[in-house]
py3Dmol code that shows the C-alpha trace and the ligand (Angstrom):
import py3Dmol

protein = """\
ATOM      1  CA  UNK A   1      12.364 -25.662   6.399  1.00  0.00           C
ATOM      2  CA  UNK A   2      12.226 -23.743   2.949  1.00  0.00           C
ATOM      3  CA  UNK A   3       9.377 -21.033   2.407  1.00  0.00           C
ATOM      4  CA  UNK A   4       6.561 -22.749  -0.127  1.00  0.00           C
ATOM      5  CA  UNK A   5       6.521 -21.461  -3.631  1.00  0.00           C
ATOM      6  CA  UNK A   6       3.849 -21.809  -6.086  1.00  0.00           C
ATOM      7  CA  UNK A   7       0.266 -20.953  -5.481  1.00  0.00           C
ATOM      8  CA  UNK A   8      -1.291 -19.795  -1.882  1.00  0.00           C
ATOM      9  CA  UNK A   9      -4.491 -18.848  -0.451  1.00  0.00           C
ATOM     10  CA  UNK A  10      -4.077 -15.580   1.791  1.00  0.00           C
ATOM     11  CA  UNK A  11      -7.004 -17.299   3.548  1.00  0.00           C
ATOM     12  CA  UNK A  12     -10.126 -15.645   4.073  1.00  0.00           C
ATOM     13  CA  UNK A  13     -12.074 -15.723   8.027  1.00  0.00           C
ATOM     14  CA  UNK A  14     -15.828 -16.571   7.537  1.00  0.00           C
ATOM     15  CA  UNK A  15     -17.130 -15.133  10.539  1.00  0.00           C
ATOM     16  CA  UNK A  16     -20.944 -14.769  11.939  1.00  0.00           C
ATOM     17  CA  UNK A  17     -23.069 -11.369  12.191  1.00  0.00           C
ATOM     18  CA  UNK A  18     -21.194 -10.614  15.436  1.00  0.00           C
ATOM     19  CA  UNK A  19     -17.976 -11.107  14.036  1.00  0.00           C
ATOM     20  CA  UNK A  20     -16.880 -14.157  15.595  1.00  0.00           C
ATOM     21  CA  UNK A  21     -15.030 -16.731  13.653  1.00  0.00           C
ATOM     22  CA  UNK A  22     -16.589 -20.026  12.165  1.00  0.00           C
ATOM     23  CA  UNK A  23     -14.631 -22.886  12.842  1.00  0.00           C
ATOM     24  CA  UNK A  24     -16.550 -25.038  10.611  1.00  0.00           C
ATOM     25  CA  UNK A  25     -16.215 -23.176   7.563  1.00  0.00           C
ATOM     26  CA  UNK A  26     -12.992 -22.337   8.147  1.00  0.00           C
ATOM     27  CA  UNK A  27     -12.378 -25.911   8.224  1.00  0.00           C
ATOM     28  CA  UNK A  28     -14.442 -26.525   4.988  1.00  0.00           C
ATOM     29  CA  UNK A  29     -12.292 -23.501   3.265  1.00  0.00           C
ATOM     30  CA  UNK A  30      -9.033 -25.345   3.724  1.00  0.00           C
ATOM     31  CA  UNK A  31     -10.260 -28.899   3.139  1.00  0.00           C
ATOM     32  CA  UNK A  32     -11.041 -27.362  -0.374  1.00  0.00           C
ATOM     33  CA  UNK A  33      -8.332 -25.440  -1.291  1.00  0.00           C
ATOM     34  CA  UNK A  34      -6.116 -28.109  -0.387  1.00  0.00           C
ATOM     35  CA  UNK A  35      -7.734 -30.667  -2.438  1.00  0.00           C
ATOM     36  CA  UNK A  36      -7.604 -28.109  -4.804  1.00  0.00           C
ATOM     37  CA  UNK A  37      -3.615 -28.463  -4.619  1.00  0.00           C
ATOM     38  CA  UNK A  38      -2.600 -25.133  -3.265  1.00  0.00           C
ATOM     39  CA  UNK A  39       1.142 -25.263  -1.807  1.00  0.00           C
ATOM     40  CA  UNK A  40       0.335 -23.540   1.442  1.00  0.00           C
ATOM     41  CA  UNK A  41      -1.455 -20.762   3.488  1.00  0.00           C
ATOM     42  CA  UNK A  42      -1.169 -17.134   4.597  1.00  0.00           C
ATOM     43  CA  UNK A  43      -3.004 -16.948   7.166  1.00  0.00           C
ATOM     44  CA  UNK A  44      -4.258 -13.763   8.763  1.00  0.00           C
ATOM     45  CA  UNK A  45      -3.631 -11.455   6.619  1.00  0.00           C
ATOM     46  CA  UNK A  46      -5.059  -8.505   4.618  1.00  0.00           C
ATOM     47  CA  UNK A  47      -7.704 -11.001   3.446  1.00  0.00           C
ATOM     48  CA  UNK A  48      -8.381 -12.351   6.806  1.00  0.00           C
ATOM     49  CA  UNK A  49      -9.554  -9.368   8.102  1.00  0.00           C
ATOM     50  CA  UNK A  50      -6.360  -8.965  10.750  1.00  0.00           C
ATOM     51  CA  UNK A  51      -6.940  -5.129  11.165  1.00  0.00           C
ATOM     52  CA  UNK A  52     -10.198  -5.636  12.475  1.00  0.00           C
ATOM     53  CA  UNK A  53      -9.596  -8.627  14.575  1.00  0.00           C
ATOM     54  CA  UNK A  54      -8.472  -8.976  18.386  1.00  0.00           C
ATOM     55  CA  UNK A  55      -5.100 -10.369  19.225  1.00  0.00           C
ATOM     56  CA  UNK A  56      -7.524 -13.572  20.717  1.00  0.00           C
ATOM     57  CA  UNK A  57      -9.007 -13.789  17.630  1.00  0.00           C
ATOM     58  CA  UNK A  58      -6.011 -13.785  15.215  1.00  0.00           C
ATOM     59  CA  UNK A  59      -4.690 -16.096  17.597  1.00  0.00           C
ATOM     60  CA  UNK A  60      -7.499 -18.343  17.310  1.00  0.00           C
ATOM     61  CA  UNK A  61      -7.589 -18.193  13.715  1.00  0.00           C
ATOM     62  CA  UNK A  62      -3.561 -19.423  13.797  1.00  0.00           C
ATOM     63  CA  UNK A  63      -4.680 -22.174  15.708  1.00  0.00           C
ATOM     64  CA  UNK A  64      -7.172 -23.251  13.747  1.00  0.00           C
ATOM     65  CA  UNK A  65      -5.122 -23.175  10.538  1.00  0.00           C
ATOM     66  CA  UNK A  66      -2.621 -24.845  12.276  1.00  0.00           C
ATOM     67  CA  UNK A  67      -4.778 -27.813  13.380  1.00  0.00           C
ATOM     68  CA  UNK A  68      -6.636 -28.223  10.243  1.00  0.00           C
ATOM     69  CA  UNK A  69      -3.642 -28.766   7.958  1.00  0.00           C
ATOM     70  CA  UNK A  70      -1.112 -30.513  10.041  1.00  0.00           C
ATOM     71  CA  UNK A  71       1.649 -30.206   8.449  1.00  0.00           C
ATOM     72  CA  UNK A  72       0.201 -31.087   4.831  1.00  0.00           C
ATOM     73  CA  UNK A  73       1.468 -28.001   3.460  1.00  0.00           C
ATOM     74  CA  UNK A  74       3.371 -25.363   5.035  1.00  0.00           C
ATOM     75  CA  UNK A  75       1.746 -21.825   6.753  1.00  0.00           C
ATOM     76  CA  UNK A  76       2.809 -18.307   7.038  1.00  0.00           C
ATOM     77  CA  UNK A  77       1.370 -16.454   9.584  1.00  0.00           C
ATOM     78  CA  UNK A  78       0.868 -12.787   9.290  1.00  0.00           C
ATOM     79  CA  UNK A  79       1.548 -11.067  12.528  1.00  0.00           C
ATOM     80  CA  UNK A  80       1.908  -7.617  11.768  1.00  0.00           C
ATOM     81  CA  UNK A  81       0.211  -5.404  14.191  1.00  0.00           C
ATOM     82  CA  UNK A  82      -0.031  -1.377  15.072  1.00  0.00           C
ATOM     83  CA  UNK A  83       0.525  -2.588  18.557  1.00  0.00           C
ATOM     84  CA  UNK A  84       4.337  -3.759  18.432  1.00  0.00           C
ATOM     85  CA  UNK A  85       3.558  -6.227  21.683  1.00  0.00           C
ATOM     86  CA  UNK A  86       0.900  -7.724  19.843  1.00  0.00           C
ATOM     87  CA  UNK A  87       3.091  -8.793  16.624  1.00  0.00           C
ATOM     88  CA  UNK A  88       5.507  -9.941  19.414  1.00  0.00           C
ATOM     89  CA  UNK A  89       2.948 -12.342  21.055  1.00  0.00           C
ATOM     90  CA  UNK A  90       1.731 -13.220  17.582  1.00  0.00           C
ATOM     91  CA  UNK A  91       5.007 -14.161  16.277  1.00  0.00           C
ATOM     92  CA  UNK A  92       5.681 -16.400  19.351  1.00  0.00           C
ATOM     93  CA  UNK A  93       2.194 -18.468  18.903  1.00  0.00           C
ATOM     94  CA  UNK A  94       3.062 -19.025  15.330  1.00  0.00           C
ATOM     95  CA  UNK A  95       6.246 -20.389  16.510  1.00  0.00           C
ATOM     96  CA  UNK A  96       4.552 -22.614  18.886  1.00  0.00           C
ATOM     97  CA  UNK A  97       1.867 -23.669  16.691  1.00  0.00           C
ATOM     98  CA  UNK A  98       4.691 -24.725  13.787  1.00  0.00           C
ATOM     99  CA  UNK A  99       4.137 -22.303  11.206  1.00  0.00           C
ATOM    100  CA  UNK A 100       6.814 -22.002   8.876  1.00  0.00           C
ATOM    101  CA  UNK A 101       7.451 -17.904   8.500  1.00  0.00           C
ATOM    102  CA  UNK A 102       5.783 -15.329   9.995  1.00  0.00           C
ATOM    103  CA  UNK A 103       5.452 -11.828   7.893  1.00  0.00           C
ATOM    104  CA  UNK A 104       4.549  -8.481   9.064  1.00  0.00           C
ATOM    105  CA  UNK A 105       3.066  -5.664   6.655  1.00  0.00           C
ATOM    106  CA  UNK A 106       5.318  -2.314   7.085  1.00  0.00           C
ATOM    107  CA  UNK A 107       4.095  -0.137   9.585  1.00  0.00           C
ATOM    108  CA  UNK A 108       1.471   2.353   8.834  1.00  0.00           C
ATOM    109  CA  UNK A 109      -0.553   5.424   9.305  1.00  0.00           C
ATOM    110  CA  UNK A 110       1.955   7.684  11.554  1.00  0.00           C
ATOM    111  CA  UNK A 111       4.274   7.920   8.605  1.00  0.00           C
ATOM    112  CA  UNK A 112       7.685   6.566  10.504  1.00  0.00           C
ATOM    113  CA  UNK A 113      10.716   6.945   9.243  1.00  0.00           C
ATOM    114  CA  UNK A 114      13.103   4.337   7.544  1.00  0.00           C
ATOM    115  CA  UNK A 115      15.318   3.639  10.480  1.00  0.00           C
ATOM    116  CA  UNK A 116      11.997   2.887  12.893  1.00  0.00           C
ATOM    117  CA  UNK A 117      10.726   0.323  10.327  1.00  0.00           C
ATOM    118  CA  UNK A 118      14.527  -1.249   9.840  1.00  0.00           C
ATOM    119  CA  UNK A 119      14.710  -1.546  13.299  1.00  0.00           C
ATOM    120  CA  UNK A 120      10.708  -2.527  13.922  1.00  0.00           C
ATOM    121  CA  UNK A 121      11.879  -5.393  11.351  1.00  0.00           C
ATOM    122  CA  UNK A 122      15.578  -6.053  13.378  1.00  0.00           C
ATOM    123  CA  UNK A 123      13.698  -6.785  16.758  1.00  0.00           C
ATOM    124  CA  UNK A 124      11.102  -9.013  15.136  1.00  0.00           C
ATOM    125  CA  UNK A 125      13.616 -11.093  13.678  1.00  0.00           C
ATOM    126  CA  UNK A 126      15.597 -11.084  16.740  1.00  0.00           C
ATOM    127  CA  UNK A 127      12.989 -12.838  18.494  1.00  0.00           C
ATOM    128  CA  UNK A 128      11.511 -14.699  16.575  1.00  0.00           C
ATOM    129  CA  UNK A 129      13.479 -17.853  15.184  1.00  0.00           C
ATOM    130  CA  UNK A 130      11.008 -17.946  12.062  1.00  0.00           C
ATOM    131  CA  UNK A 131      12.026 -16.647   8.817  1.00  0.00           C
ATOM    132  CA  UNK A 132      10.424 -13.007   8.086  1.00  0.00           C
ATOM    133  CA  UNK A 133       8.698 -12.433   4.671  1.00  0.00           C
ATOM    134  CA  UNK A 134       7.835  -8.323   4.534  1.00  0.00           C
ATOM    135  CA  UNK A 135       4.872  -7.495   3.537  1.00  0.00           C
ATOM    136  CA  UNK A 136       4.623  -4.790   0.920  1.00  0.00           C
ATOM    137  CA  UNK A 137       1.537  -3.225  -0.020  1.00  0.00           C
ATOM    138  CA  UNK A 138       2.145   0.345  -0.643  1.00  0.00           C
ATOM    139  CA  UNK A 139      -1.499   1.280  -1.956  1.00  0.00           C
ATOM    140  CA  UNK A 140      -2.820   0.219   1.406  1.00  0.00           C
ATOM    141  CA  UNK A 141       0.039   1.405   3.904  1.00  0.00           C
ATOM    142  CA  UNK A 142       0.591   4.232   2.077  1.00  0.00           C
ATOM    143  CA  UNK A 143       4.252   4.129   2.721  1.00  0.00           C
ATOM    144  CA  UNK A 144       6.528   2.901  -0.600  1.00  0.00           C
ATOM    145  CA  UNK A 145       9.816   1.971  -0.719  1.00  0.00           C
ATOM    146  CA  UNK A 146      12.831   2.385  -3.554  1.00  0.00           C
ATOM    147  CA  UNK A 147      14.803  -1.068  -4.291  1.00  0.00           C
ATOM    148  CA  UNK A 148      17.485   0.151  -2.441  1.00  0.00           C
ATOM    149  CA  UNK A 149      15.334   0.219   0.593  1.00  0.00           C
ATOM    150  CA  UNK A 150      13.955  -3.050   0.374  1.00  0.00           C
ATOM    151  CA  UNK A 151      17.443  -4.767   0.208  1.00  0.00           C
ATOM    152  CA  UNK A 152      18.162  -2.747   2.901  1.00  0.00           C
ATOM    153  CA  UNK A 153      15.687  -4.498   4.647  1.00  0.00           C
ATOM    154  CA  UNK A 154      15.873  -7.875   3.059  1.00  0.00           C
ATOM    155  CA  UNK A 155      19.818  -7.790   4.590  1.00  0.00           C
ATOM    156  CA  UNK A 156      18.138  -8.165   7.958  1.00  0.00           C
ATOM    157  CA  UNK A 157      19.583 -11.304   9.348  1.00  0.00           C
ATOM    158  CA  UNK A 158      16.483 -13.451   9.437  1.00  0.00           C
ATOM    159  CA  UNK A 159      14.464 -11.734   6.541  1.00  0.00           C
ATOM    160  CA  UNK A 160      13.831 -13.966   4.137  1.00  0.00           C
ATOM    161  CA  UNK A 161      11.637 -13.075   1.774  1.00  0.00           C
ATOM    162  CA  UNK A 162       8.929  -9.889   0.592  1.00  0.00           C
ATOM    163  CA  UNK A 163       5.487 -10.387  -0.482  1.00  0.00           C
ATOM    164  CA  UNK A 164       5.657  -7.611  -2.709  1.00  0.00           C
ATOM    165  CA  UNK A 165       2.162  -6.703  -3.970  1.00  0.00           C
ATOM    166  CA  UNK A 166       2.892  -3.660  -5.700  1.00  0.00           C
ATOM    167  CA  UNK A 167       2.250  -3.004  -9.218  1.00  0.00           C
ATOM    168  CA  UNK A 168       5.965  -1.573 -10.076  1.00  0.00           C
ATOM    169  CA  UNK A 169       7.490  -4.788 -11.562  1.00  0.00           C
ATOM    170  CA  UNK A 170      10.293  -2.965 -13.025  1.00  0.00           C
ATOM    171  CA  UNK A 171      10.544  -2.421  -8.947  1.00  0.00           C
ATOM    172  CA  UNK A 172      10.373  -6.152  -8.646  1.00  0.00           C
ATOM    173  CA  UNK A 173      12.817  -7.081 -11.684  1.00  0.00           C
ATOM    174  CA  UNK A 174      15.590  -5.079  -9.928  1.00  0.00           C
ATOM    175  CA  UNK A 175      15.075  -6.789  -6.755  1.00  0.00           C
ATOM    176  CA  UNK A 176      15.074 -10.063  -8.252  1.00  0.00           C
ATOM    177  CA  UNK A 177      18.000  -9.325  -9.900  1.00  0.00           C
ATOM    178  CA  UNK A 178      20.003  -8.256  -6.524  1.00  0.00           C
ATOM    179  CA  UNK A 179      18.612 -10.371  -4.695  1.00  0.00           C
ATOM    180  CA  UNK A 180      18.585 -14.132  -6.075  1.00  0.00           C
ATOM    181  CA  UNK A 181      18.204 -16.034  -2.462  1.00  0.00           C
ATOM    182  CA  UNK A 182      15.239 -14.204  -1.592  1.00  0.00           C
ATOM    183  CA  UNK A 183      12.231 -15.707  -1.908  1.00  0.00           C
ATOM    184  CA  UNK A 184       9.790 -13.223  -3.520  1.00  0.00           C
ATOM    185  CA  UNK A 185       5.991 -13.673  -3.892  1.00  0.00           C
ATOM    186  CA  UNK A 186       3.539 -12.263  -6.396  1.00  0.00           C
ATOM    187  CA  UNK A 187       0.683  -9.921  -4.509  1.00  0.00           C
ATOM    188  CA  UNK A 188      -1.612  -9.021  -7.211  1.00  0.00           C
ATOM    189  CA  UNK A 189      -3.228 -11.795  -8.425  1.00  0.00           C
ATOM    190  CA  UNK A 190      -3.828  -9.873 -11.668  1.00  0.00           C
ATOM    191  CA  UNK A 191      -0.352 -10.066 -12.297  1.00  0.00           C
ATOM    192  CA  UNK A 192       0.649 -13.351 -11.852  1.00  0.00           C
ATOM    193  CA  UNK A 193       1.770 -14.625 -14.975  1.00  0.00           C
ATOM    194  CA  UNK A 194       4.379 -11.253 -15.572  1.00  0.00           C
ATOM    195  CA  UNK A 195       5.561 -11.683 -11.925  1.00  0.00           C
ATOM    196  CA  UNK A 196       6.329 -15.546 -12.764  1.00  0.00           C
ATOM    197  CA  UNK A 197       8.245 -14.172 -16.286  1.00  0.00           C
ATOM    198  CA  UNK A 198      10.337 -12.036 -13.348  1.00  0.00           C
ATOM    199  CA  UNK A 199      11.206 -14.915 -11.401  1.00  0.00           C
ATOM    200  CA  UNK A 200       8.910 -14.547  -8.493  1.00  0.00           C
ATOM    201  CA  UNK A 201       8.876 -18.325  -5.863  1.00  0.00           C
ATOM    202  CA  UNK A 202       5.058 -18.121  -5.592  1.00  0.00           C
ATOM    203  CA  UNK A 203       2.051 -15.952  -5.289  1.00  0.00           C
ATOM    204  CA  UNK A 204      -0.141 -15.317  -2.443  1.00  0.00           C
ATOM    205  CA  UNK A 205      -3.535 -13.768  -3.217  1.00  0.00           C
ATOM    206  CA  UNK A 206      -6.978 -13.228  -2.188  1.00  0.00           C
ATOM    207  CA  UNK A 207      -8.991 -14.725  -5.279  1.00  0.00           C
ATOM    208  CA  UNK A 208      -7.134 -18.039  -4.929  1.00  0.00           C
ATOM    209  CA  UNK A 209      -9.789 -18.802  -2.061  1.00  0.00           C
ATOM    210  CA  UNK A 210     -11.863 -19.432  -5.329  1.00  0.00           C
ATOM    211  CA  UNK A 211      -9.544 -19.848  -8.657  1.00  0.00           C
ATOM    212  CA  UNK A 212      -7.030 -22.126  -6.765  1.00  0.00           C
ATOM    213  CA  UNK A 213      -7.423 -24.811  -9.515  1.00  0.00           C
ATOM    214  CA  UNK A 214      -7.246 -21.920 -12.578  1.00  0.00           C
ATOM    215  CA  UNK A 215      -4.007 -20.559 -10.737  1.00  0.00           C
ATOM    216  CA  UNK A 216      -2.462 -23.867 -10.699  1.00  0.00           C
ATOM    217  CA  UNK A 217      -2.926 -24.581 -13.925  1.00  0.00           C
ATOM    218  CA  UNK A 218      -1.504 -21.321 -14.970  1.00  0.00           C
ATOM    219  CA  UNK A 219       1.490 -21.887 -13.104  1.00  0.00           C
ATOM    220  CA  UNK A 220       2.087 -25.334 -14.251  1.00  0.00           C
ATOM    221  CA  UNK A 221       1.630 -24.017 -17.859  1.00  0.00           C
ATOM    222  CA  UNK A 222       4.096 -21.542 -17.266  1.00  0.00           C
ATOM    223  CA  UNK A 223       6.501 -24.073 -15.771  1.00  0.00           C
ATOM    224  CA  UNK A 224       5.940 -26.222 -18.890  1.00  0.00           C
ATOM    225  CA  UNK A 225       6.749 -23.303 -21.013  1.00  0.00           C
ATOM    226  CA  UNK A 226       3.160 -22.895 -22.671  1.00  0.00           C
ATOM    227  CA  UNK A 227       3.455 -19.208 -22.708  1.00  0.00           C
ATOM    228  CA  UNK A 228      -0.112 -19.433 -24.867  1.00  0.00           C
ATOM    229  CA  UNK A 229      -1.890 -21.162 -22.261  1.00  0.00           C
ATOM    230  CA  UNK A 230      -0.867 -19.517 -19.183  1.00  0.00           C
ATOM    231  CA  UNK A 231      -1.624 -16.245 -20.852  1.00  0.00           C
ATOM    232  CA  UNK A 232      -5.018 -17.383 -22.058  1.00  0.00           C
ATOM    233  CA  UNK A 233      -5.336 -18.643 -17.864  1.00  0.00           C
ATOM    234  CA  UNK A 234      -4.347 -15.352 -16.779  1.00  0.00           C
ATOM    235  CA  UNK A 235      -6.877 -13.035 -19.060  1.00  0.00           C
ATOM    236  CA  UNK A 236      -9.789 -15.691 -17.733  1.00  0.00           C
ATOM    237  CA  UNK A 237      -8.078 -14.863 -14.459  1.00  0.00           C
ATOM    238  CA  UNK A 238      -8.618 -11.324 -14.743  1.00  0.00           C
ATOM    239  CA  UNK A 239     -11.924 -11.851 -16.286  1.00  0.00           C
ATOM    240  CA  UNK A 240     -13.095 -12.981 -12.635  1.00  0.00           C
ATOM    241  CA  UNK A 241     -10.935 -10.846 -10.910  1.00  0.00           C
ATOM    242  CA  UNK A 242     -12.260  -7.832 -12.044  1.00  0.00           C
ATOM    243  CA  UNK A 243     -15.728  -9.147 -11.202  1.00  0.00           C
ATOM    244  CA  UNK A 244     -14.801  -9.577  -8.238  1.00  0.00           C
ATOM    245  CA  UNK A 245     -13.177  -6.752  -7.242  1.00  0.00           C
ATOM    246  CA  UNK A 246     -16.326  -4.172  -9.149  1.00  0.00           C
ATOM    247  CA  UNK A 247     -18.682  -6.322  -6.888  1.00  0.00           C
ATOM    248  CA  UNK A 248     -16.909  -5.611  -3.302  1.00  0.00           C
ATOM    249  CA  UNK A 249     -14.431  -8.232  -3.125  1.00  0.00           C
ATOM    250  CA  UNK A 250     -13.921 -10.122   0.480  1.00  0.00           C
ATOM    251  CA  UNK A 251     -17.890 -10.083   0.636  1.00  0.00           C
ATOM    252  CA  UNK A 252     -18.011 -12.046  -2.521  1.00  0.00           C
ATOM    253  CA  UNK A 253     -15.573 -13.904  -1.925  1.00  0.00           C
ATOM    254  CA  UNK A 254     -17.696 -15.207   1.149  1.00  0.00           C
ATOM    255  CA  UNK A 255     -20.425 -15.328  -0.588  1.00  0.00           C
ATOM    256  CA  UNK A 256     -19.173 -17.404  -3.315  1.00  0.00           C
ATOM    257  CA  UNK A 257     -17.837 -20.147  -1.105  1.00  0.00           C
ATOM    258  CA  UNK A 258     -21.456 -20.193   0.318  1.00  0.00           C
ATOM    259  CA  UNK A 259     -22.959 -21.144  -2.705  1.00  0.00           C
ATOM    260  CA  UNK A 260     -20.460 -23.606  -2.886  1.00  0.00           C
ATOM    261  CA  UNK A 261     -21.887 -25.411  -0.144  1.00  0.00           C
ATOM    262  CA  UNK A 262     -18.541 -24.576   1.855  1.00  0.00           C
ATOM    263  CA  UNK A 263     -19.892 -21.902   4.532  1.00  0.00           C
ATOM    264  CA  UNK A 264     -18.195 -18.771   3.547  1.00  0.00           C
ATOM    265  CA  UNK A 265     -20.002 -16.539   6.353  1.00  0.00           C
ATOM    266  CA  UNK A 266     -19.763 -12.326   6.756  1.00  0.00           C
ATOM    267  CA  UNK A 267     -16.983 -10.042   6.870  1.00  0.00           C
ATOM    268  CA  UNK A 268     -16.184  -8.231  10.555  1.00  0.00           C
ATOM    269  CA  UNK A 269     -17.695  -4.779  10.251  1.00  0.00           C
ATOM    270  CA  UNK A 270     -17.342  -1.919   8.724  1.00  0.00           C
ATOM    271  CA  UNK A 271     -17.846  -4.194   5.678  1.00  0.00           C
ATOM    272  CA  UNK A 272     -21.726  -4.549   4.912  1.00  0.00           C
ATOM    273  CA  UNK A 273     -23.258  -7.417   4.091  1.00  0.00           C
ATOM    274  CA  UNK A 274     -23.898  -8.014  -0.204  1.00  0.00           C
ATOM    275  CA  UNK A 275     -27.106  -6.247  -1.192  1.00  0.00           C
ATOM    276  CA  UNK A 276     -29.266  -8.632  -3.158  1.00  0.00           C
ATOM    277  CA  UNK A 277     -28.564  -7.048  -6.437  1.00  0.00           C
ATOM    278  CA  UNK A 278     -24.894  -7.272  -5.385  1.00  0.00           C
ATOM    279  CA  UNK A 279     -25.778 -10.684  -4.341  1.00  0.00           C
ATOM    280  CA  UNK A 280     -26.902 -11.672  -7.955  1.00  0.00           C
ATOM    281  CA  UNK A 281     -24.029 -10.612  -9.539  1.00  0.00           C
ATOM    282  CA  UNK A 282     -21.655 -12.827  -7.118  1.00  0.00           C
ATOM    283  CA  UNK A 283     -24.260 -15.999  -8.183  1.00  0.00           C
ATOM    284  CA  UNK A 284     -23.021 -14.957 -11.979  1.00  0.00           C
ATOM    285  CA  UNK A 285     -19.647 -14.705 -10.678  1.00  0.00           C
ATOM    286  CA  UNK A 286     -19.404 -18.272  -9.466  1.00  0.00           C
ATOM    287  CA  UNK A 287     -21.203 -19.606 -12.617  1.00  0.00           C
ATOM    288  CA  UNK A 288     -18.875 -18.009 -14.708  1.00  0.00           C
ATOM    289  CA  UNK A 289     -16.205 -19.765 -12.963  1.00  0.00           C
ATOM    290  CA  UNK A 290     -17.375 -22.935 -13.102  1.00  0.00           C
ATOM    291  CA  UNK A 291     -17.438 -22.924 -16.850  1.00  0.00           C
ATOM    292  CA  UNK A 292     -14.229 -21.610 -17.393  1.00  0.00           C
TER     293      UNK A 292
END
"""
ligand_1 = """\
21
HMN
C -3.366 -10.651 2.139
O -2.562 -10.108 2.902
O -4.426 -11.105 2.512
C -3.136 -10.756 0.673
O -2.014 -11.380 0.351
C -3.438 -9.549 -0.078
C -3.403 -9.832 -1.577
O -2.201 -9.346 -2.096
C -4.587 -9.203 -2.211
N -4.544 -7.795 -1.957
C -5.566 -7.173 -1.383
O -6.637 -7.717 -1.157
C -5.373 -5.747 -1.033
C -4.691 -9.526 -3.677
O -4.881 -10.903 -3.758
C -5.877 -8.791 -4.314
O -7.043 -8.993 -3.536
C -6.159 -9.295 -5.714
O -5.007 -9.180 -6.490
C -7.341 -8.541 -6.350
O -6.992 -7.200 -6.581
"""
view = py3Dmol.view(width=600, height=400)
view.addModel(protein, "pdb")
view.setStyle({"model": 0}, {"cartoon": {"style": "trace"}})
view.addModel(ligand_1, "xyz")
view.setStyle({"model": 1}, {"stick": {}})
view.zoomTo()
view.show()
């Protein structure tokens, strides 16, 4: 029961104007992305919108996953919550639905101390019987961490792995370096290719909901060692991403997989919807894609 390497969706939630999810294009997301080839899920996550979901709904969106890929590829449910209960009863439907890890992002906002996060960590992993991956994301939490932290943390019995998506690859390099059996996954899709030169397993990401095939080729470039091609991959990569991300990224996202037939649906509120000038420039987004 190894954590997946290589490339994975953090899965976006199309939902409807009132929020709730759409089973169907759900569905359609995952058929694609795993004909695409991706190597597994994350689901509820950043890019799924947890922090503005219910427990129910998170929940239902775990199921869901869970049902639509049986088993094809492994899943990684995020069950981090501000409500410690609620990562608890998280954690135990992942277990029950057979996802592989769960991971938790570090807790936020009320600026806790080391020793409350190590031990927020040491009663997840008690009980849970899932291997933990941490999830870093220090622009968004607010809260960083030195090296020597994070193998602090990474000693947990039960922590397996960081999702480390963080710009700081020096950061990264030393962990890699102390740390060779844990698994460690690329956050910012932007840099994938110089997290793969660092050793990272795999790479979860946002924009793979729509570049899954341009990710996997850069990865199996990389793995053939055609350093020229993977970094040609990556600066098209970045290309998009940076379209992306200028035109208010989860909403484009969405609205991207619409055109593509594949239902992407809203994002939960306080996102707005794309306006249509915003709208135009996701319809150049996607057609620049496709020729790449
Ligand atoms: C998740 O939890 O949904 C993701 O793994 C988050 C992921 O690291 C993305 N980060 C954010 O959206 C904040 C990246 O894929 C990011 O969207 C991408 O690199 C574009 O900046």
């Amino acid at each position: 029961s190894a954590l997946p390497g290589g490339i994975i969706p953090a899965l976006l939630t199309p939902v409807d104007s009132r929020g709730e999810t759409l089973r169907d294009h759900l569905v359609s997301l995952l058929e694609y992305t795993l004909d695409c080839g991706v190597s597994g899920f994350y689901v509820g996550g950043s890019t799924g919108e947890c922090f503005l979901m219910s427990v129910s709904q998170r929940e239902e969106v775990l199921a869901i996953a869970s049902e639509t890929v049986a088993s094809r590829v492994p899943l990684i449910a995020h069950i981090g919550a501000q409500n410690v209960d609620d990562s608890f009863y998280l954690a135990e439907r992942a277990q029950a639905l057979g996802y592989r890890a769960i991971s938790a992002v570090t807790p936020y906002y009320y600026g806790f101390s080391f020793q409350e996060i190590l031990s927020y960590y040491q009663e997840l992993c008690e009980i849970s019987k899932l291997p933990m991956v941490m999830y870093f994301i220090p622009a968004l939490t607010g809260r960083t961490f030195t090296s020597q932290e994070i193998a602090r943390l990474a000693a947990i019995p039960g922590m397996a792995g960081i999702k480390f998506t963080a710009d700081d690859l020096f950061k990264l390099e030393r962990l890699r370096g102390q740390l060779p059996e844990f698994v460690m996954y690329n956050g910012y899709d932007e840099l994938l290719l110089p997290a793969l030169s660092l050793g990272v397993n795999g790479a979860i990401g946002s924009t793979y909901n729509v570049t899954a095939p341009l990710a996997i080729a850069l990865w199996e470039s990389f793995r053939e060692g055609d350093l020229a091609r993977a970094g040609h991959l990556q600066w098209e990569l970045n290309t998009i991403i940076e379209m992306l991300v200028g035109n208010n990224l989860y909403p484009t996202l969405k609205d991207i997989l619409e055109r593509r037939g594949l239902g992407g649906g809203l994002c939960r509120k306080p996102f707005l919807p794309l306006t249509a000038s915003q709208k135009e420039e996701s319809a150049r987004i996607d057609a620049h894609i496709t020729r790449v």
